[in-house]
Structure formats: structure tokens, C-alpha cells
C-alpha positions in Angstrom: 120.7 96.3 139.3 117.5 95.6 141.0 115.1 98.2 141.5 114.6 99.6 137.6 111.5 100.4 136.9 110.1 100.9 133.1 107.3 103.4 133.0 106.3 102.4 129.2 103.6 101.9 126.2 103.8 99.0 124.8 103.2 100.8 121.1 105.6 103.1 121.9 108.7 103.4 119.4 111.1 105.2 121.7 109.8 102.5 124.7 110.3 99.8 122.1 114.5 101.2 121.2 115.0 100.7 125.4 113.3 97.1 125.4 115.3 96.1 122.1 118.5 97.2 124.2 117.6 95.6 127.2 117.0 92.4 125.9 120.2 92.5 123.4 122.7 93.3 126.8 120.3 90.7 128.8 119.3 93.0 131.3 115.1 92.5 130.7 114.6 90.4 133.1 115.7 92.7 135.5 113.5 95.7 134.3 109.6 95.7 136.1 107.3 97.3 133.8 104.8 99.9 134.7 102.1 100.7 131.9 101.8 104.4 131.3 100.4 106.4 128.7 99.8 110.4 127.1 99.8 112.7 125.0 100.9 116.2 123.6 97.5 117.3 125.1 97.2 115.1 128.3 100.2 113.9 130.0 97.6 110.7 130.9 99.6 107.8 133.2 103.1 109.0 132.9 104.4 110.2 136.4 104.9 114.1 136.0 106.9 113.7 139.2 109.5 111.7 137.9 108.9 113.2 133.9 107.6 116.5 133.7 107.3 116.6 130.3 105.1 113.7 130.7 106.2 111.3 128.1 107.7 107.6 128.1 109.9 106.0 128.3 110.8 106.8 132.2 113.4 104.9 134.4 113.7 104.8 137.9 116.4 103.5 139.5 117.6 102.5 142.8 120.3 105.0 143.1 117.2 107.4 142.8 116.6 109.8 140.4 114.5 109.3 137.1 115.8 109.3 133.0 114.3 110.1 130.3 114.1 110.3 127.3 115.1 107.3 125.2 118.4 107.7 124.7 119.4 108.9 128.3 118.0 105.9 129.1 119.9 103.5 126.4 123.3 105.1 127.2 122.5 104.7 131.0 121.5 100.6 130.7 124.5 100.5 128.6 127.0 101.5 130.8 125.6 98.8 133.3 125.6 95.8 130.3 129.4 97.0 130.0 129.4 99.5 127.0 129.3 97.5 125.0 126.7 98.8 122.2 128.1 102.7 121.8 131.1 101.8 120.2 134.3 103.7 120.7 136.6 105.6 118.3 135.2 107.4 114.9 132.0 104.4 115.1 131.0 106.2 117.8 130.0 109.1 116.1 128.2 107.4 113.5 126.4 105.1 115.5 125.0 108.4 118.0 124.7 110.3 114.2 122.2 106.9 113.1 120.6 107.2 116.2 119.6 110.4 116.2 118.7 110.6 112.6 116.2 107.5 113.7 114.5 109.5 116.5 114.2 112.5 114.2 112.1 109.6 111.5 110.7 108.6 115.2 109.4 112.8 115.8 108.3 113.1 112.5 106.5 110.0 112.1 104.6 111.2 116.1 103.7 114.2 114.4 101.9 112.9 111.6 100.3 110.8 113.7 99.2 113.7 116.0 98.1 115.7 113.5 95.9 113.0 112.1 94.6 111.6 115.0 94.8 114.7 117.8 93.4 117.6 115.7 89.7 118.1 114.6 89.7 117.5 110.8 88.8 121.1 110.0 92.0 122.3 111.9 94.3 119.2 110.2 97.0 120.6 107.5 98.1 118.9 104.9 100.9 121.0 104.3 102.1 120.0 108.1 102.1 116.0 107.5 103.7 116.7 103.8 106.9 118.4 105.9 107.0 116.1 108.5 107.3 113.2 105.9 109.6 114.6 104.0 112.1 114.8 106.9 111.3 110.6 106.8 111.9 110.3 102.9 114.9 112.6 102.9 116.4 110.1 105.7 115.3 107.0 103.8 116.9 108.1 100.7 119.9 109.0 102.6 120.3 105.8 104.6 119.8 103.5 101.3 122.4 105.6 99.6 124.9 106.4 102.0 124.6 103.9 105.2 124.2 99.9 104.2 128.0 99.1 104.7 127.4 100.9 108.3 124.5 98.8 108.7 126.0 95.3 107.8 128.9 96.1 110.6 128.6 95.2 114.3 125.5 95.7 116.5 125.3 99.1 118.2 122.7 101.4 119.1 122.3 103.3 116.2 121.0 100.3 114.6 118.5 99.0 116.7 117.0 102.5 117.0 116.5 102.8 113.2 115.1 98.7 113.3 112.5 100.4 115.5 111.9 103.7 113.5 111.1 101.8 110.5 109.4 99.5 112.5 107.1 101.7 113.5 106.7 103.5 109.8 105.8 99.6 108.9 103.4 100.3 111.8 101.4 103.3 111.9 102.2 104.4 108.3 103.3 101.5 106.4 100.3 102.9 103.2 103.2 105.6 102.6 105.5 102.9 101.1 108.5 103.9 102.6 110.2 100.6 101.1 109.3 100.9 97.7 112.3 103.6 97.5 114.9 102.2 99.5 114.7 98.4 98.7 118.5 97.4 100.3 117.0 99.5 103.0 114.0 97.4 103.3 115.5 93.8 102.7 117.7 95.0 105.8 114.6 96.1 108.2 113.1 92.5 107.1 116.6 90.7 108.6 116.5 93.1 111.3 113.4 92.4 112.3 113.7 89.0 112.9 116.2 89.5 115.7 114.2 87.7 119.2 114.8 91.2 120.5 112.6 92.9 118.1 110.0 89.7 117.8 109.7 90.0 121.4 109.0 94.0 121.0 107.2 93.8 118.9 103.7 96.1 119.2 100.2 95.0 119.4 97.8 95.6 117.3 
């Protein structure tokens, strides 16, 4: 298992989901990190050769050939801890169904962001950033009603992807209050949270 290679941000969410799983099946240590960066608009540090699309996180591996995106890459370091954090059976479904509601938060939460920060004020909309967080609300709402007995069963994917989702609404957009409607939701994130493999991911700044 020598010879992975991290391309990552260290304030990335999805680069944040591979770390948590990496240190949670012990295989960190054996991960060297390369610092790369971009955006929608310039692909920045991010090898195009081994990521055309020019985003992180991106794994190279010795066996050659480069993942991406986040949950290629989670499924892959899984298989080599043992499979031991995509459960079998109907589980299964709901953890990769958690999962991917936490990267579609994840996508929405990016796009606000890059429609703050990216766009020149005059060519900003509102009405953009009020869709994109209702996608988040929607899946708040739907996790506080619907998923807390998932969330109090065994460790799997699915749940440390949504630790770092709202992780990184706590983040970059904690002034939206995301907790204030889904408190069960929230007193989870806090216990979450304190895993070491989210302390030790957690982002700077």
C-alpha cells in the first residue's frame, strides 16, 4: 500500500470525507500529501494529467492510474482497510443513499460559495444561492426527521461524509443557522465532531 499519493486542500470538504476515512481504517500514515488547489474558473495546482476536470481530491496509486472524485476514492481505500465501512445487505443502500445526499449539501454549499466569492457582485443572484440552500435545508429537515436511528447505528461512510458536510456548513456558512432547525441533528454533529478523525481534519482558518 505504499505509493498513494493525496493531491488535496486542506479546506476542502470532499478532501476532508477521504482523510476522515483514512484515519478511521488507519491507513493515513500511509497516504503522502501533495497540496493542490482550483477552481471552477482555474484548474490552479490540481494535476489535469491525472484529473481533467481539475478538482481534488486526486489519488495516485502504485498500481497506476489516478481516482477521483471523493467517493471513488473512499470506496477504493476501503476495499484495502478490508470493507469494512460500506456495509453489506439493505445498510448498504442507505449508507451510499446518506452519502450521497451529504455530497449533494457538499455541491450546494460550493456553489453558494462560488457564487459569492467567484462572481463580480453585479453579476451575483440571489435567486441562485436561495436554490442552492434550499437543496441544504430540505436535506437538514429530512435527516432530523427521518435519519437519527440510522445515525446512532454503526460507523460507515455515509456518516462520516455528512460529519463533514455539516462540518463545513459550520464552516463557511455557519450565519445561515442550519442547527437552529434540526437540533437532534446538531447535538449529533457536536458528538461527531469530536471523533480524533474529524479533530485531526479539521480545516484552518
Amino acid at each position: 500500500m505504499s505509493g498513494l499519493t493525496l493531491y488535496h486542500s486542506a479546506t476542502s470538504p470532499y478532501v476532508r470525507k477521504v482523510m476522515v476515512l483514512a484515519h478511521e481504517a488507519g491507513l493515513a500514515d500511509r497516504i503522502a500529501l501533495v497540496p493542490a488547489s482550483g477552481t471552477p474558473l482555474d484548474p490552479g495546482s490540481v494535476p489535469l494529467e491525472a484529473n481533467p476536470l481539475g478538482k481534488v481530491p486526486v489519488l495516485t496509486r502504485p498500481e497506476g492510474g489516478a481516482l477521483y472524485d471523493s467517493r471513488v476514492i473512499c470506496a477504493y481505500l476501503d476495499a484495502l482497510a478490508g470493507d469494512r465501512f460500506y456495509p453489506q445487505g439493505a445498510r448498504r443502500w442507505d449508507c451510499l443513499t446518506l452519502e450521497a445526499t451529504a455530497d449533494g449539501m457538499l455541491d450546494a454549499a460550493l456553489s453558494i460559495m462560488y457564487e459569492t466569492r467567484l462572481r463580480a457582485e453585479p453579476m451575483r443572484s440571489d435567486a441562485i444561492v436561495a436554490g442552492q440552500w434550499s437543496k441544504i435545508a430540505r436535506s437538514v429537515t429530512l435527516l432530523e426527521d427521518r435519519w437519527l436511528a440510522y445515525l446512532a447505528g454503526p460507523l460507515c461512510m455515509g456518516q462520516m461524509a455528512l460529519g463533514c458536510a455539516l462540518g463545513y456548513l459550520d464552516f463557511r456558512l455557519a450565519d445561515r443557522g442550519w442547527r437552529k432547525h434540526a437540533p437532534t441533528l446538531s447535538r449529533w454533529q457536536d458528538e461527531f465532531s469530536a471523533r480524533d478523525s474529524m479533530a485531526m481534519t479539521t480545516p484552518p482558518g
